[in-house]
C-alpha positions as CSV (number, residue, x, y, z in Angstrom):
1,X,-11.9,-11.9,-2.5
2,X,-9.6,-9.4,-1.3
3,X,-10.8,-6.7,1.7
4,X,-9.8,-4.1,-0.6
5,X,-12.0,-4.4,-3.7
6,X,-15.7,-4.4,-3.5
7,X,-17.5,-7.8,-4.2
8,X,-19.0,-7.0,-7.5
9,X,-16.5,-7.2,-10.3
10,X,-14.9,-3.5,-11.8
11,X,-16.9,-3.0,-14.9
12,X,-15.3,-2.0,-18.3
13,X,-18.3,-0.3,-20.4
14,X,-18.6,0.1,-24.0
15,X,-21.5,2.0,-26.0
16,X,-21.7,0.9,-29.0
17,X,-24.4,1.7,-31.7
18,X,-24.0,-2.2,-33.4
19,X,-22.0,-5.2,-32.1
20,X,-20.1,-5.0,-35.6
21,X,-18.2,-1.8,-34.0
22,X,-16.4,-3.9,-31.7
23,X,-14.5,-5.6,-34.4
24,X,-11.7,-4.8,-36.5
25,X,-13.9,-4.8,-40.3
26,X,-10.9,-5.7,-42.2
27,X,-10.6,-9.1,-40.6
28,X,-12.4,-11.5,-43.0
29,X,-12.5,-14.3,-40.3
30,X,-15.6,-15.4,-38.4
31,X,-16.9,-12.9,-35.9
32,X,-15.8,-15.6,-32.8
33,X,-12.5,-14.9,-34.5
34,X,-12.5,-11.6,-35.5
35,X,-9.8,-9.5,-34.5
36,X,-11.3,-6.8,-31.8
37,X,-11.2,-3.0,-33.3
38,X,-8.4,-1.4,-32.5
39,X,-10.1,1.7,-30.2
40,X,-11.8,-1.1,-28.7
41,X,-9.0,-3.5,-27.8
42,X,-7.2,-0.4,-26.4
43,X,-9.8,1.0,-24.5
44,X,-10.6,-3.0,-22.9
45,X,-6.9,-3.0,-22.4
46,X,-6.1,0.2,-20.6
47,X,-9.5,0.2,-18.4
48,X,-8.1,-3.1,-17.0
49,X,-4.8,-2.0,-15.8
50,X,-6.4,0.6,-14.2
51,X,-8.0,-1.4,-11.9
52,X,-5.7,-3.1,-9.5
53,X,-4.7,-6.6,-10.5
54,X,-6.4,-8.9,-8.2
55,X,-9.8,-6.9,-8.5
56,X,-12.0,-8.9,-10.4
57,X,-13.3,-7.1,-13.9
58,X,-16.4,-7.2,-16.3
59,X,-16.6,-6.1,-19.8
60,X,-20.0,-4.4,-20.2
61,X,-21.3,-3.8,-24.0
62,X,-24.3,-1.7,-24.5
63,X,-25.8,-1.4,-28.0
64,X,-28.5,0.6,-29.5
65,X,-29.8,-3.0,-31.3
66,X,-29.4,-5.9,-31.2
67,X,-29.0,-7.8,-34.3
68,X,-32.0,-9.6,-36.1
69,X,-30.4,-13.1,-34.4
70,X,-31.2,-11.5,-31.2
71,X,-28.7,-10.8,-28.1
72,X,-25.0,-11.3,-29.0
73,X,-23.7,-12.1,-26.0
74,X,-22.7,-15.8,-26.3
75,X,-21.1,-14.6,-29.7
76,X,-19.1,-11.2,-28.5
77,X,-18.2,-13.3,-25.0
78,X,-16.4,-16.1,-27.0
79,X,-14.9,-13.1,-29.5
80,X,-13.3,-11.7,-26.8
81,X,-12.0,-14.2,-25.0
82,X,-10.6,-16.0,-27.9
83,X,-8.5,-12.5,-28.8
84,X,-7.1,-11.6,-25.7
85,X,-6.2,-15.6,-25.1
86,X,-4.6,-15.5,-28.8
87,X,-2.8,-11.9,-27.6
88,X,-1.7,-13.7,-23.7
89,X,-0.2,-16.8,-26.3
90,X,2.1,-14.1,-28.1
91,X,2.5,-12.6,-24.9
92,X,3.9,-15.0,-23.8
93,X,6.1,-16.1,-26.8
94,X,7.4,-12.4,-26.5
95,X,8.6,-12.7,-23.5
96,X,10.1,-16.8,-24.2
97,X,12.1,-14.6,-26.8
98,X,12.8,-11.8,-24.3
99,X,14.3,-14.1,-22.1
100,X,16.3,-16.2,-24.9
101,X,17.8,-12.7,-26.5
102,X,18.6,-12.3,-22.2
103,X,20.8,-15.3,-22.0
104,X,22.2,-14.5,-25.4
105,X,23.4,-11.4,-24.2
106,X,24.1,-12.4,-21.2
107,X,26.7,-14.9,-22.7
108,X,28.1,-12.5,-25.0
109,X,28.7,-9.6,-22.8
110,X,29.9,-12.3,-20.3
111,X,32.6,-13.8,-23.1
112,X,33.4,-10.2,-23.9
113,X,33.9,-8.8,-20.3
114,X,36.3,-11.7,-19.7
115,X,38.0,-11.1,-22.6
116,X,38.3,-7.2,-21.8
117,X,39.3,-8.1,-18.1
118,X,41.7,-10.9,-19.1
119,X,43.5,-8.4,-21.7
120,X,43.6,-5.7,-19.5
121,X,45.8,-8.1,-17.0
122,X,48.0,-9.2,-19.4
123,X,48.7,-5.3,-20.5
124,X,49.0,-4.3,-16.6
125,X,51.6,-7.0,-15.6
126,X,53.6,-6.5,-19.4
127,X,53.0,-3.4,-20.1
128,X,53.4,-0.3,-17.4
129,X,52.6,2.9,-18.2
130,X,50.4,5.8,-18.5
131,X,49.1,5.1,-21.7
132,X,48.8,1.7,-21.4
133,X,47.2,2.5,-18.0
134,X,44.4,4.2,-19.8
135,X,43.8,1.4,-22.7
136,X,43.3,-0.9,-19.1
137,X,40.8,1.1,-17.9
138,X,38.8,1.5,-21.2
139,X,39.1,-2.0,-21.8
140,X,37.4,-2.9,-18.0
141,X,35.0,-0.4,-18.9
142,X,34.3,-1.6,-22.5
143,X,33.5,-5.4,-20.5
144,X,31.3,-3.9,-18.2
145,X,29.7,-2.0,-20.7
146,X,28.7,-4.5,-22.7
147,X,27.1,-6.2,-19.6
148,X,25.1,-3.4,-20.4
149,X,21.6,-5.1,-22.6
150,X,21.4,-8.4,-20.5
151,X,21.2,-6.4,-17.1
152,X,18.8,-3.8,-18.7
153,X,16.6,-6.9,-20.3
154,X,16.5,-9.2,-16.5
155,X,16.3,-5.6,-14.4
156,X,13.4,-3.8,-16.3
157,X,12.0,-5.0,-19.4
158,X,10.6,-8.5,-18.3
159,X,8.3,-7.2,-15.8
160,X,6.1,-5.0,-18.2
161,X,6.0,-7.9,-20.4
162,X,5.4,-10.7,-17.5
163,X,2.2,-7.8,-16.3
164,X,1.0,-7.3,-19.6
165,X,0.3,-10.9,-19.9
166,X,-1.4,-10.7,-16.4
167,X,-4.1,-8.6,-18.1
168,X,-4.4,-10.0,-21.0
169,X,-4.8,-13.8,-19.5
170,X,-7.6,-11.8,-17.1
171,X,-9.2,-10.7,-20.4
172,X,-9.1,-13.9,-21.9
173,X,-11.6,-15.1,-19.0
174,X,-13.5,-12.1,-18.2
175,X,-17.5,-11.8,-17.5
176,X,-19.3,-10.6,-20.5
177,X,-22.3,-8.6,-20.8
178,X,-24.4,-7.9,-23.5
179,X,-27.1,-5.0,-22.9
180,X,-29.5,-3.3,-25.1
181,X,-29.6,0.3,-24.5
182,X,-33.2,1.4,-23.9
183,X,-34.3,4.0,-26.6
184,X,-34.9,7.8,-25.0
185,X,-38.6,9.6,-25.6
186,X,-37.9,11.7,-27.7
């Protein structure tokens, strides 16, 4: 356990009136298999990238009842960690393809920039001149710029994807908790 985060986990709380809220209704599959509610998912989600990545994290579900089969908990913990491992899987499949559209690009923009660069040479050394001094220059430019999509893809856009997986592998094995909400005098 890092010095930095307390011992007990960060807790991510949901109120709920019935454990059927935390699933998407339109999903005919078992509840173990459900799809998570949208809200919910997104709320889950954003909680735990709040909290730093190497604090350890709990999802707490309070509901106003229980249902007649009594507490939920083995039931909504299995739910959720069969999502979020189904969402790390295409996580991770998104960024397989990220990286194959990378070297793709990087091939292309590589073949191209060669091609720029190479045709630029030959117009310096045959043809001098102000104008053709000016198609060289676009040309090198042109190369470079199409160097453009594989430096932006293995620069910045991995990373997101590579962190987003983080949390949702996290969520895939996180501490469940399944509370009843005691009833206010009223």
């Amino acid at each position: 356990m890092s010095p930095h985060h307390p011992l007990s986990p960060q807790r991510i709380e949901l109120n709920l009136p019935e454990v059927g809220q935390l699933f998407n209704t339109m999903d005919p599959s078992p509840f173990r298999e459900k799809d998570l509610d949208h809200d919910a998912e997104e709320f889950i989600e954003s909680w735990a990238r709040e909290f730093p990545a190497d604090a350890p994290l709990m999802v707490v579900l309070h509901l106003e009842a229980f249902p007649p089969e009594g507490n939920p908990q083995p039931m909504v913990t299995e739910a959720i960690h069969h999502y979020f491992d189904h969402r790390a899987l295409l996580n991770q499949m998104e960024f397989r393809r990220l990286m194959q559209e990378g070297r793709r690009s990087l091939v292309v923009g590589l073949l191209f920039l060669g091609a720029c660069l190479f045709l630029s040479d030959v117009l310096a050394h045959h043809f001098p001149g102000t104008l053709m001094g000016v198609l060289r220059e676009s040309l090198t430019i042109g190369g470079w710029v199409a160097m453009w999509r594989p430096m932006e893809i293995y620069l910045y856009e991995w990373w997101p994807v590579k962190q987003h997986g983080k949390v949702l592998q996290k969520l895939s094995q996180v501490p469940v908790e399944v509370r009843q909400r005691l009833k206010q005098p009223g």
